[in-house]
PDB file of N, CA, C and O in Angstrom, chain B, residues numbered from 101:
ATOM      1  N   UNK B 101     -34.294-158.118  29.806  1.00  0.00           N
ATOM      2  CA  UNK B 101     -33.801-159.307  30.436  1.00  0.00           C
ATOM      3  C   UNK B 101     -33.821-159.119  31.951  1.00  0.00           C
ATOM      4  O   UNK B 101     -33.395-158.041  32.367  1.00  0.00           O
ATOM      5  N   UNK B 102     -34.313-160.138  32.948  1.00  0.00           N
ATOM      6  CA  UNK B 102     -34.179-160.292  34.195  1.00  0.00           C
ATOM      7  C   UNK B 102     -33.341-160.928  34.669  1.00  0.00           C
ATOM      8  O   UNK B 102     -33.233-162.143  34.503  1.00  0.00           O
ATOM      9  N   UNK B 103     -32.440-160.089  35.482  1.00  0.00           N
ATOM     10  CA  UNK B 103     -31.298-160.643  36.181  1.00  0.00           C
ATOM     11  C   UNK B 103     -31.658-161.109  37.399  1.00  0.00           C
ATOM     12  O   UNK B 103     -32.179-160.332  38.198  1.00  0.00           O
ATOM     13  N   UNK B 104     -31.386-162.756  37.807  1.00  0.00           N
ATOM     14  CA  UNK B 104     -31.937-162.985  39.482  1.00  0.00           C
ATOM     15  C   UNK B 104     -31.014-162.503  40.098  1.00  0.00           C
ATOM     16  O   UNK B 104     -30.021-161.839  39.801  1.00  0.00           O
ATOM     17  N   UNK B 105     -31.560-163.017  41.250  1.00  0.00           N
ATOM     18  CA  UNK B 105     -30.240-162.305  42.848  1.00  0.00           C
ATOM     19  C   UNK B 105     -29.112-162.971  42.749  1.00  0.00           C
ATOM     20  O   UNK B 105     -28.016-162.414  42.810  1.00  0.00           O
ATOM     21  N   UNK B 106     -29.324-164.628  42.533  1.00  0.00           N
ATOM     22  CA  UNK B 106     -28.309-164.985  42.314  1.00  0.00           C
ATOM     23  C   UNK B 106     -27.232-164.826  41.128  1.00  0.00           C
ATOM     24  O   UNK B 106     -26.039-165.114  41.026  1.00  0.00           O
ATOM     25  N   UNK B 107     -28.179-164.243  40.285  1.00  0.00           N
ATOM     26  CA  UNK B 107     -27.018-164.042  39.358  1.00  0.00           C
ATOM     27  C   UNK B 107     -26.195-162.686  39.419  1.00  0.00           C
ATOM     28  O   UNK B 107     -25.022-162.530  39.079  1.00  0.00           O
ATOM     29  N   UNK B 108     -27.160-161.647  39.979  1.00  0.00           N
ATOM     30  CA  UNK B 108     -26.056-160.393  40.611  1.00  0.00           C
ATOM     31  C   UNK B 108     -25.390-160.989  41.769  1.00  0.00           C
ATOM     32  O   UNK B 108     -24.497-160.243  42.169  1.00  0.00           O
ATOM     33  N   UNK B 109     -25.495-161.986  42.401  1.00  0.00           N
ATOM     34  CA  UNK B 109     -24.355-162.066  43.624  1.00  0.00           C
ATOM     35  C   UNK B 109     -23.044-162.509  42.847  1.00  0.00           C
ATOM     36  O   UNK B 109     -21.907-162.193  43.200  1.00  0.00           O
ATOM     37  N   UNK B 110     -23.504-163.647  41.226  1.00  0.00           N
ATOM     38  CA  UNK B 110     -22.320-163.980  40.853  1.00  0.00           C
ATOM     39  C   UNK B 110     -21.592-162.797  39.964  1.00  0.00           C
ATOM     40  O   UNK B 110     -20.364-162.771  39.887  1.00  0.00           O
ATOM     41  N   UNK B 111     -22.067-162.232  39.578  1.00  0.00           N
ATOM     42  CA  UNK B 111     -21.758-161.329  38.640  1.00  0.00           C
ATOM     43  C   UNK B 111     -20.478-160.122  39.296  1.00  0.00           C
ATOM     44  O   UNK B 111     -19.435-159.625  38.871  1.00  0.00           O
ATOM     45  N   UNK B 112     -21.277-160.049  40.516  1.00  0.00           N
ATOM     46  CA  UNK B 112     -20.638-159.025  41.742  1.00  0.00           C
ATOM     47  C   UNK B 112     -19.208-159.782  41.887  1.00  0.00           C
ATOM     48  O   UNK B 112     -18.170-159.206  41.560  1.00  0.00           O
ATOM     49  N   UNK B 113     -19.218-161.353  42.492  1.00  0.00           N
ATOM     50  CA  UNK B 113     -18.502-161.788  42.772  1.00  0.00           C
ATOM     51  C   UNK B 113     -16.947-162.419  42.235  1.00  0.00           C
ATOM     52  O   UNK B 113     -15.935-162.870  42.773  1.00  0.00           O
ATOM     53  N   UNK B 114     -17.545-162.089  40.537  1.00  0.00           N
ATOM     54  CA  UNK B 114     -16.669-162.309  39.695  1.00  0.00           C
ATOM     55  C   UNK B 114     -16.120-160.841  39.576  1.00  0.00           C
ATOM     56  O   UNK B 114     -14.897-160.859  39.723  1.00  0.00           O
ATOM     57  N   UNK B 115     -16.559-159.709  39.383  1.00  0.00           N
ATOM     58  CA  UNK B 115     -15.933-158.620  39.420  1.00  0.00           C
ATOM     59  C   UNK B 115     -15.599-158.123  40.425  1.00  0.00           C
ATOM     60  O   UNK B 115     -15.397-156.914  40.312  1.00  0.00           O
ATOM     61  N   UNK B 116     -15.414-158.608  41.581  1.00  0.00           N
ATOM     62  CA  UNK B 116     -14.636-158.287  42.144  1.00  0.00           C
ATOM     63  C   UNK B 116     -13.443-158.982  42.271  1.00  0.00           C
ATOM     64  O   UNK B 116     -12.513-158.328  42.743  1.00  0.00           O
ATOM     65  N   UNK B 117     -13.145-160.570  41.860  1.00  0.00           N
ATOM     66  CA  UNK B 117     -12.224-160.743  41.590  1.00  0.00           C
ATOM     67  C   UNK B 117     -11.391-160.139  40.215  1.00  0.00           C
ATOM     68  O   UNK B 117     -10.162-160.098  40.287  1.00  0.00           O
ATOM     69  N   UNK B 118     -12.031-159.699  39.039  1.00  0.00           N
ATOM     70  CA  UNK B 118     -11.334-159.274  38.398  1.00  0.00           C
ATOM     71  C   UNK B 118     -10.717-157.877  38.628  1.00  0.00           C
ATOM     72  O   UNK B 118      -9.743-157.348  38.094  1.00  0.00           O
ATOM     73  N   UNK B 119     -11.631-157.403  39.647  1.00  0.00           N
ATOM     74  CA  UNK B 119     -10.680-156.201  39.639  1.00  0.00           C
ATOM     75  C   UNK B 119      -9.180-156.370  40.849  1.00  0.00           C
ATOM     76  O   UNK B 119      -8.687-155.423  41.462  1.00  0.00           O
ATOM     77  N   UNK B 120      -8.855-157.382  40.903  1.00  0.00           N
ATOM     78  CA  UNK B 120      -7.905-157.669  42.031  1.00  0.00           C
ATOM     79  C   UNK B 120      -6.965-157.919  40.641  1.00  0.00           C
ATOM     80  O   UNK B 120      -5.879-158.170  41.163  1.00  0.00           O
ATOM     81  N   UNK B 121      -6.836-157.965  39.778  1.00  0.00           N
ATOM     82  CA  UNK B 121      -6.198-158.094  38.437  1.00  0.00           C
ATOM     83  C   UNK B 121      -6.326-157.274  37.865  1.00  0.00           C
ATOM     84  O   UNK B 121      -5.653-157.533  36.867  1.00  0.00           O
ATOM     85  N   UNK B 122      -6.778-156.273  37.722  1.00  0.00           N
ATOM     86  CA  UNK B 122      -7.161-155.026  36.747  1.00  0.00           C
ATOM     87  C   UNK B 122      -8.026-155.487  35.467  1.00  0.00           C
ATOM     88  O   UNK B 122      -7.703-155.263  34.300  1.00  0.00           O
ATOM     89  N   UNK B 123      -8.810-155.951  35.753  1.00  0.00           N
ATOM     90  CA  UNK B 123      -9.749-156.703  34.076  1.00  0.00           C
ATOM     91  C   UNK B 123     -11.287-155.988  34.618  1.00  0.00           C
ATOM     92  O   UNK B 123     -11.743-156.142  35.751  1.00  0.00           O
ATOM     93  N   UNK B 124     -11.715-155.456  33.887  1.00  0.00           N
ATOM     94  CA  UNK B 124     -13.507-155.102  33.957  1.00  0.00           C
ATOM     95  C   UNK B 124     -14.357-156.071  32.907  1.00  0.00           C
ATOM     96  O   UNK B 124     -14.055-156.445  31.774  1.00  0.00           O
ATOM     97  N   UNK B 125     -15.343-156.292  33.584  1.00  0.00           N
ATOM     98  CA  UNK B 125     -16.506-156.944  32.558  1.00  0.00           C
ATOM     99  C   UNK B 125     -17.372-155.742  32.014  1.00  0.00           C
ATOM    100  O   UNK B 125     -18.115-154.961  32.608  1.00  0.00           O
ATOM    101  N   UNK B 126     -17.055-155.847  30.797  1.00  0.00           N
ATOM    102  CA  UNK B 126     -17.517-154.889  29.657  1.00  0.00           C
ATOM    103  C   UNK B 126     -16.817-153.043  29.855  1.00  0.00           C
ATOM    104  O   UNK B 126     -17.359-151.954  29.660  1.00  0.00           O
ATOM    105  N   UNK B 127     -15.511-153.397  30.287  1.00  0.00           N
ATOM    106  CA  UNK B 127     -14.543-152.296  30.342  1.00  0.00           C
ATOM    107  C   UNK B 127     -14.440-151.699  28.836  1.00  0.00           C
ATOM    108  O   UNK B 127     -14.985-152.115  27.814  1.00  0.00           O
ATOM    109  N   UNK B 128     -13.665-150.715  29.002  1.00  0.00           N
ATOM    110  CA  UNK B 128     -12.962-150.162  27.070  1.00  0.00           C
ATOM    111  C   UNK B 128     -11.659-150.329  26.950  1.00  0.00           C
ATOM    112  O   UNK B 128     -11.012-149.934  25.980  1.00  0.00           O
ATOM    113  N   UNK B 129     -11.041-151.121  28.250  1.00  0.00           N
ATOM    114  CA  UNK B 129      -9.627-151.450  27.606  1.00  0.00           C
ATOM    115  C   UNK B 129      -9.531-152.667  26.872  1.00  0.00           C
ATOM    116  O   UNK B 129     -10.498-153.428  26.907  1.00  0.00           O
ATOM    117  N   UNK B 130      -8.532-152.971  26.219  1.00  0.00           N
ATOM    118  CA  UNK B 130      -7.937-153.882  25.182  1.00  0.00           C
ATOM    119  C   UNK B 130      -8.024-155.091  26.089  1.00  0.00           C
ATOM    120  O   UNK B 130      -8.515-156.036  25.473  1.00  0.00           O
ATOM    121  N   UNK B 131      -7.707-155.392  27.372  1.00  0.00           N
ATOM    122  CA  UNK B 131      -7.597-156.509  28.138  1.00  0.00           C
ATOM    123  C   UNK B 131      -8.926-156.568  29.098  1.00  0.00           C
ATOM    124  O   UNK B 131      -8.829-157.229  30.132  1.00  0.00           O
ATOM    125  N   UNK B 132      -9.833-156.084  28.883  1.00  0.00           N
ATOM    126  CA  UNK B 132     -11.385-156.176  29.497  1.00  0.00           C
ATOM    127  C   UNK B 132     -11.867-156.846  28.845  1.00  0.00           C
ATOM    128  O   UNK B 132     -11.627-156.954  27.643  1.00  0.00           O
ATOM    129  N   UNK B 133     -13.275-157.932  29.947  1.00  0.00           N
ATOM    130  CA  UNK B 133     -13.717-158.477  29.014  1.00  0.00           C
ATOM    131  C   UNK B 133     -14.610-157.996  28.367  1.00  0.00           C
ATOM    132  O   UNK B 133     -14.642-156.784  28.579  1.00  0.00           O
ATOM    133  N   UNK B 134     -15.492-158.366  27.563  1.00  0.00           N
ATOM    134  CA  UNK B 134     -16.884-158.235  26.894  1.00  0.00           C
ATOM    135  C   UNK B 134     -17.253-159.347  26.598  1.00  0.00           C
ATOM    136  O   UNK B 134     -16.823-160.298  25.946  1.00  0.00           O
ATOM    137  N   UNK B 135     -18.716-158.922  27.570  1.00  0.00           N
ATOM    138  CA  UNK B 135     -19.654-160.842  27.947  1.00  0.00           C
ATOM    139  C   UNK B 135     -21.171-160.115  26.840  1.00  0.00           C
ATOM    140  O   UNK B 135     -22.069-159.315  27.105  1.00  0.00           O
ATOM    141  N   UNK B 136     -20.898-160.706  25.897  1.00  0.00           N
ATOM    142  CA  UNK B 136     -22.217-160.980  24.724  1.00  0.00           C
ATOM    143  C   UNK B 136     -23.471-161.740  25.096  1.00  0.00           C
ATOM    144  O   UNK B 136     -24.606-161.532  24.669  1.00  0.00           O
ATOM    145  N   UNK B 137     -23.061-162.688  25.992  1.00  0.00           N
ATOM    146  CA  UNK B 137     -24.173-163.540  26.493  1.00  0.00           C
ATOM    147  C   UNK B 137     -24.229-163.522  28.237  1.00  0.00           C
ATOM    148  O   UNK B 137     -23.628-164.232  29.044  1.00  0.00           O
ATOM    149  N   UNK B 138     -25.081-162.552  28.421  1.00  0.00           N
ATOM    150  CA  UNK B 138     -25.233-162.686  30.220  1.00  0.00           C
ATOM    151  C   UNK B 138     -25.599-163.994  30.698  1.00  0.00           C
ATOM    152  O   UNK B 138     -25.369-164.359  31.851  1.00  0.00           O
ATOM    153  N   UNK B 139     -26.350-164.935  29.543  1.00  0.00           N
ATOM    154  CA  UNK B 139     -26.355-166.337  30.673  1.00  0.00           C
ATOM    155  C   UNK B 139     -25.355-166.726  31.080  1.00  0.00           C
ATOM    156  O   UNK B 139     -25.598-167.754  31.713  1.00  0.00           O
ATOM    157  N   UNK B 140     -24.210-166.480  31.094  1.00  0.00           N
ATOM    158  CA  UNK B 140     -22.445-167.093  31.094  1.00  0.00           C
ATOM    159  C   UNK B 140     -22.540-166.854  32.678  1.00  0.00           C
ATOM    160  O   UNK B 140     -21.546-167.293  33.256  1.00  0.00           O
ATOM    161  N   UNK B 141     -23.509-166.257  33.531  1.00  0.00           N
ATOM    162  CA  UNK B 141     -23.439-166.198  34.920  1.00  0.00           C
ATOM    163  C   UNK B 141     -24.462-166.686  35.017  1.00  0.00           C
ATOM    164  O   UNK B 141     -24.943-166.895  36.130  1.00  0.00           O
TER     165      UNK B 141
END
């Protein structure tokens, strides 16, 4: 799968807000998310 630029700028941009909350995208804690479908950015 090819990720565009824009979609690493959003991707970036969402994790960095989650980490201002303590949440990771595709973390191993119980309250992380896990994104199954990368089009969701």
């Amino acid at each position: 799968m090819k990720i565009s630029m824009l979609n690493k700028i959003l991707i970036d941009k969402y994790s960095e807000f989650l980490e201002s909350i303590d949440v990771e995208i595709n973390g191993n804690r119980p309250w992380d998310l896990t994104v199954h479908n990368p089009d969701v950015f």
